[in-house]
C-alpha positions, 0 to 999 in steps of 0.5 A, a space after each residue: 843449929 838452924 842458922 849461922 850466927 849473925 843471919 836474920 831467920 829466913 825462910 825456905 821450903 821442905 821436900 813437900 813444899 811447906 814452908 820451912 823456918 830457918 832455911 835461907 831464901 829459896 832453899 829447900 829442906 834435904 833428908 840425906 847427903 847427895 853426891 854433887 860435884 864436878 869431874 872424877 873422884 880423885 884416887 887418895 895416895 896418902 904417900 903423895 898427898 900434902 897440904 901446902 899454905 903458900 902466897 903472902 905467908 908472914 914469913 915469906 915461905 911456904 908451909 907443908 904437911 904430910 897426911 899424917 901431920 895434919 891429921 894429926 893437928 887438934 880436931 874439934 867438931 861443928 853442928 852446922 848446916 849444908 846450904 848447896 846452890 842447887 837448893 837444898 839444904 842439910 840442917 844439923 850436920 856435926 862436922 869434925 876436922 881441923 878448925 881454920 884459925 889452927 891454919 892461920 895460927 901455924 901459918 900466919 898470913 902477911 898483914 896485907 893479906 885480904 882474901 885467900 884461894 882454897 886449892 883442890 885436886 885437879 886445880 879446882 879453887 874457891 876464893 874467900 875473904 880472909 873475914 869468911 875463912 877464918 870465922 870460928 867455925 869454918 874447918 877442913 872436915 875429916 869426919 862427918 857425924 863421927 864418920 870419915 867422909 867417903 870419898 865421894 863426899 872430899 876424903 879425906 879433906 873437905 872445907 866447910 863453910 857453914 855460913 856460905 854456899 857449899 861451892 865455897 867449901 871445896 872437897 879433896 882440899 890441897 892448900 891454901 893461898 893467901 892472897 893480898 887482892 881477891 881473884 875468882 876461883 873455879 865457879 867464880 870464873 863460870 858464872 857464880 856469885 863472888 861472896 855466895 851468902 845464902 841469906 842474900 841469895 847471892 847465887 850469880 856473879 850478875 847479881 853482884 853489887 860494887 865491892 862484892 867482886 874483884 872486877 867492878 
C-alpha cells in the first residue's frame, strides 16, 4: 500500500535521488528501519507495566490493563507505510497489534471529547485529533512483519499512525488521554506541526494555518 486512503498520489524521491511515486512531498525512499528517538530505551517490567485510558472517559473513570490483558485483546494486522519527519519513508510494513477503535469501544470517550493525548514512558506525548486516532487503520503495534518489535524500535507498544508523521505515533506507549480542547504534546511544544500530514508537508508548527493548532 503506497498511499493512505483519502491522499492524491505525491511524489518523493528514492535513496538515488530518483524520482518516486507514491511517497509524500520531499520524502525519500528507505531500505531498512533505522532507530530514531529521543533519550534512553526504557527497561521493560512487565509486572509493572500497564496501559491506562484516563481524561473525559463516558463513564467518568479511568480504564486499566496489565500487559497481559491487553495483549490479550483482539489483533489484527496493517500493511502500511512509515513517513518519518526527518524524510524517509518505509513503504509496505505489515504492522500487528490492537486496532485503536477496540480501545474507543472498551473505553468510550465522553461525547465532547475532540482530541486525544498518547502517553509514553518518560512523559513523552502525542496529541491527535479524536478523527485521526480512530481511522480504521491506526493501531498499538506489538509486531512488525510477524515479528515482535525490539525494543529500540517501542516494544512492546508502538502506535502507528499510517496517514501522519511517525513522531505521531509514540514508541513504549502508556495510555491514552481523552481530551475535550486539543493541547500540544512533546514535539508539538518544540517547534513541529500540530496535525503532521505528510501529504501537506506539514512539518513545522510556523507553517500552521488557523484551526490546525490550539494556539491560534
Amino acid at each position: 500500500m503506497g498511499q493512505p486512503l483519502g491522499h492524491a498520489s505525491g511524489e518523493g524521491r528514492d535513496a538515488a535521488g530518483e524520482t518516486q511515486p507514491g511517497l509524500p512531498p520531499g520524502q525519500r525512499l528507505q531500505r531498512g528501519w533505522p532507530v530514531t528517538h529521543y533519550g534512553p530505551v526504557p527497561k521493560f517490567r512487565p509486572e509493572r507495566w500497564e496501559f491506562r485510558v484516563f481524561g473525559a472517559t463516558a463513564d467518568g473513570a479511568k480504564h486499566c490493563w496489565t500487559h497481559e490483558e491487553f495483549t490479550a485483546l483482539p489483533h489484527t494486522s496493517v500493511v502500511a507505510d512509515l513517513h518519518c519527519v526527518t524524510k524517509f519513508s518505509m513503504l509496505g510494513a505489515e504492522w500487528g497489534g490492537i486496532p485503536a477503535r477496540t480501545i474507543l469501544d472498551l473505553a468510550p470517550p465522553a461525547d465532547d471529547v475532540t482530541h486525544v493525548m498518547v502517553w509514553a514512558e518518560y512523559g513523552f506525548s502525542s496529541n491527535l485529533r479524536l478523527s485521526d486516532f480512530a481511522d480504521e487503520r491506526v493501531l498499538f503495534a506489538t509486531h512488525k512483519d510477524g515479528e515482535l518489535l525490539t525494543a529500540e524500535h517501542g516494544f512492546p507498544l508502538r502506535l502507528v499512525v499510517p496517514h501522519l508523521y511517525a513522531w505521531k505515533g509514540p514508541k513504549w506507549v502508556r495510555g491514552v488521554e481523552y481530551m475535550t480542547a486539543d493541547r500540544r504534546g512533546f514535539w508539538e511544544e518544540r517547534g513541529y506541526h500540530n496535525i503532521g500530514d505528510p501529504w501537506r508537508e506539514q512539518r513545522y508548527s510556523y507553517q500552521e494555518e488557523p484551526g490546525d493548532g490550539p494556539d491560534l
